[in-house]
N, C-alpha and C positions, 0 to 999 in steps of 0.2 A: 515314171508312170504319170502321164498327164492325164487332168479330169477336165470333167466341165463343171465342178461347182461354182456357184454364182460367188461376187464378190460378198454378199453375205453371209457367205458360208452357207446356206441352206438346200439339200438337198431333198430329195421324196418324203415325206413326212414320214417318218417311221410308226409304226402299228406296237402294239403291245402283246405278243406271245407270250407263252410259257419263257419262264427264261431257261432253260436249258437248251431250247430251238433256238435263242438269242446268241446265245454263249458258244455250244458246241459244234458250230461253223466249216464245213471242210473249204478247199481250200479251191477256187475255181480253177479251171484244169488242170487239176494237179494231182497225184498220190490220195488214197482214203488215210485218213489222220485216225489215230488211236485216242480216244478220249477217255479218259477213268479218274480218279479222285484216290488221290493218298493220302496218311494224313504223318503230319509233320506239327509238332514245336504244337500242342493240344487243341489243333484244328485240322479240318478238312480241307484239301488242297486240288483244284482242278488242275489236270496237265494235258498236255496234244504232245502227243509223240509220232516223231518218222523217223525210221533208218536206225542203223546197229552199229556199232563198234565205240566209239571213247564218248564218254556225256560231257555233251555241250546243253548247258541251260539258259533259254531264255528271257529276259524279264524286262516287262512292257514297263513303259511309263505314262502318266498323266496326259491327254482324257480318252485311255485305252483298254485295250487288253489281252490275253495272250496272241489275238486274230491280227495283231499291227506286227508279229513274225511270219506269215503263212508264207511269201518267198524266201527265209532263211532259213525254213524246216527244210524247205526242196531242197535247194543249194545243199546243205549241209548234209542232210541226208543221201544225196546222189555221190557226195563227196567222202563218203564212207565215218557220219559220226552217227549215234545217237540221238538226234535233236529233239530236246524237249522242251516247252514254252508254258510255264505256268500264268496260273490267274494271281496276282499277289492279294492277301489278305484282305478282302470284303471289295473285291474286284470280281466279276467275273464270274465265274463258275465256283467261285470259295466259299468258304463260311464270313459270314459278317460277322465278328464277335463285339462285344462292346469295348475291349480295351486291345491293345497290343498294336498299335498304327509307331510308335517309339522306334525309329533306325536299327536298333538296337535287335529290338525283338524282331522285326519284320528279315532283318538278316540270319536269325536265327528260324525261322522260319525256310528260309533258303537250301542254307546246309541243312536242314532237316529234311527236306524233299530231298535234298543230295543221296544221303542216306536210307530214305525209305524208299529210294527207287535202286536202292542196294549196289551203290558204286561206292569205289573208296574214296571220288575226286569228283570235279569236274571244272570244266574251262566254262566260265560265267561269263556272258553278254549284256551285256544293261545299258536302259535308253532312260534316260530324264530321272527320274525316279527310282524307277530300275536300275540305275547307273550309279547314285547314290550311295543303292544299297549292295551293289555288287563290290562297290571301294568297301564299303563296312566291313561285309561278309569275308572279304582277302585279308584285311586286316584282323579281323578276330578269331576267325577260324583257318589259317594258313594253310593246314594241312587238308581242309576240303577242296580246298582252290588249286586247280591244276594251273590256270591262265585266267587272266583278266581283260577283259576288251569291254571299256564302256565309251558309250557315242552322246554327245550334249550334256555332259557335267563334268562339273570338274571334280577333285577330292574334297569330303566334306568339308575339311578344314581351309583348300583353296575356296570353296562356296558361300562359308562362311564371311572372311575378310572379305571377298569382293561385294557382298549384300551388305554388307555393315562400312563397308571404306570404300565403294566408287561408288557413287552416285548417277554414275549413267549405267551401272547395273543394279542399282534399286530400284533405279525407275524401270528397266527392262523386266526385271520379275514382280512388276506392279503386283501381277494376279496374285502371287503368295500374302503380301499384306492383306490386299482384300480376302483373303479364305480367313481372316484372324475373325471376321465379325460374326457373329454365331446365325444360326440356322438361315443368312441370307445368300450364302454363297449355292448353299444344296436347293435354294427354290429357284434360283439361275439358272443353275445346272440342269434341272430338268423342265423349265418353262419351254411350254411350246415345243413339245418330244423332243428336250434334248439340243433346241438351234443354239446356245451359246455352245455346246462342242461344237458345231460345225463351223460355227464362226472363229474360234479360236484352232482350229484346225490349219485354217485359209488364213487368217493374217500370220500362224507362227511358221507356215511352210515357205519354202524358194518357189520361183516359178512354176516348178514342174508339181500344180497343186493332187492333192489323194480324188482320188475320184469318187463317185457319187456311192457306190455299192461301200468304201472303205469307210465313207463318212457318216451314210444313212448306219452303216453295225455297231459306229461307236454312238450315236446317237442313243440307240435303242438299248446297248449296257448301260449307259451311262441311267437310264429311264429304270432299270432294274431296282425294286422297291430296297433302299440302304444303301446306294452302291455312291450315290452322291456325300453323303453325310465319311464315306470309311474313304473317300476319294479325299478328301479335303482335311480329313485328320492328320495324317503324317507331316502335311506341312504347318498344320498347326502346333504343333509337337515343335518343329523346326526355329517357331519364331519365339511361341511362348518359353520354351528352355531354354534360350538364350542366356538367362543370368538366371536361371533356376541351378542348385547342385546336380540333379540329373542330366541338364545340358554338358555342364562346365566339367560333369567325370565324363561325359561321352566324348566330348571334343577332344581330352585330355588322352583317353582310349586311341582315339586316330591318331595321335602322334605319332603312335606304332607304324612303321613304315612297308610298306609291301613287298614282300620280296617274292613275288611270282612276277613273270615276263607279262606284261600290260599294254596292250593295245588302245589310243586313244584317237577316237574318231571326233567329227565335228569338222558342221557345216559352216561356209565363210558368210552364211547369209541368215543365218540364225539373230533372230530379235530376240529371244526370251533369256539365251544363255550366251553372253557374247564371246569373239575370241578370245579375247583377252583375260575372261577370267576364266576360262578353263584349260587357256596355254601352261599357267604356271603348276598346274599338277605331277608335273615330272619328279619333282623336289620331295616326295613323299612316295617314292620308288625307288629301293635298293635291289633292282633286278632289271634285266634289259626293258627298258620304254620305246613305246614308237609311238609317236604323234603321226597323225593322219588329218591333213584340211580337205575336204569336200569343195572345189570351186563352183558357185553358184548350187549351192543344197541349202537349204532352210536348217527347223529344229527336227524334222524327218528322215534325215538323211539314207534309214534303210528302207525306206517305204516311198520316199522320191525318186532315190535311183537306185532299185533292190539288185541289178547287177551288179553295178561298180562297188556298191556294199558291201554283198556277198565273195565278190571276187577278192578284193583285201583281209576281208576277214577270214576267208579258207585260206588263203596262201601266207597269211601268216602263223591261223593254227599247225596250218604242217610243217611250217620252217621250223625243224627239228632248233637250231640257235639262232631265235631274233634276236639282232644287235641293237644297238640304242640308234 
């Protein structure tokens, strides 16, 4: 999908709605999208659902939200699954609450929605963040994870060593140390309706940058009164446990090894999450692995090129046995 955002990332200034006209978005020429609110893990949870048969769950990442899947509801749904794209926790269409942004909990949140959308499983998707906690969620809860497919992360504990031990990937996830300093990252975030998303939209993508309609929608969540402050908690979570006992038992936690079939996307032209440290997540899978490189994709890869995305990721939900 090529745009014309400027090299500043700024596109049409975005206005300020109701945010559920913000949020609950259909999909341009596409299928009418089911929107409703479950609730899971002692919160309210927004979801977009198309199509029937096996649950496939969505989960956005940073500075998104469930609308950065609207071409892998179609896909997936024409391709006979369930597809469902939640808002994650003080994202979106959700409840803000004041605690619970913890890996831990926000996974549990997941499989919670698994469950209160009344399946006994699902094949989890996750991008950035989302992808984070899709590794968590396989690891902790085994038996809600049919499949694993996350795209621009690696496993938490590959994520880990590479922000603490290379140096040209701390300096790539600059933007996480900056969220450490208190209430200055959420007055960024939303300065100027929201242009530091747009900007960091355009330098984290490849070429093929999101266009103006995809950029002005995140502009305008991200503007959604809270949504900056529950945006920026998780990765503070991330840096401050480091050497707190809540970190060191969570890390500890992922040693658990995954044993659902796992799909691993990523782009060759990604600056925020390089290759290199999200190659070595193989090593923390006792079940068939597939690595997938995108040549010339940024850190967007399903939303740069929503075909060749979507077409990997169907054909290997239905390869009855993917190999490694």
């Amino acid at each position: 999908m090529t745009g014309s955002t400027t090299p500043s990332g700024h596109s049409p200034s975005p206005q300020h709605p109701n945010p559920t006209s913000v949020v609950r978005l259909g999909i341009p020429g596409g299928p009418e999208v089911t929107h409703r609110d479950v609730a899971a893990n002692g919160a309210r949870f927004h979801i977009a659902e198309l199509g029937d048969g096996p649950l496939v769950l969505l989960l956005h990442g940073f500075p998104q939200f469930w609308w950065t899947w609207r071409h892998q509801l179609v896909a997936l749904a024409d391709a006979g699954f369930r597809a469902v794209a939640m808002d994650l926790r003080g994202v979106g269409g959700s409840d803000r609450t004041p605690r619970g942004y913890d890996p831990a909990g926000l996974a549990l949140d997941i499989t919670g929605v698994v469950r209160s959308l009344g399946e006994p499983d699902a094949a989890l998707v996750g991008h950035d963040l989302g992808g984070y906690l899709a590794w968590t969620a396989a690891a902790m809860r085994p038996k809600l994870v049919r499949r694993l497919a996350v795209s621009s992360m690696p496993h938490p504990r590959r994520w880990r060593s590479a922000m603490l031990g290379d140096v040209r990937q701390s300096r790539a996830g600059s933007y996480i140390w900056g969220f450490q300093r208190p209430w200055v990252p959420e007055r960024q975030l939303t300065a100027d309706d929201g242009a530091l998303v747009g900007r960091l939209l355009h330098d984290w993508s490849g070429p093929r940058l999101l266009d103006d309609e995809a950029v002005t929608a995140y502009r305008r969540a991200m503007c959604i009164p809270s949504t900056a402050h529950c945006s920026v908690e998780p990765y503070r979570w991330l840096v401050r446990s480091l050497a707190r006992p809540d970190g060191i038992q969570f890390y500890r936690r992922m040693k658990r090894p995954v044993r659902v079939p796992t799909l691993h996307l990523h782009g060759s032209l990604d600056p925020v999450m390089r290759t290199r440290s999200a190659a070595g997540s193989g090593q923390y899978v006792e079940a068939p692995y597939r690595w997938r490189l995108f040549d010339g994709l940024g850190h967007f890869p399903h939303e740069e090129d929503p075909v060749a995305f979507s077409t990997e990721l169907i054909n290997w939900l239905k390869d009855p046995e993917p190999d490694r």
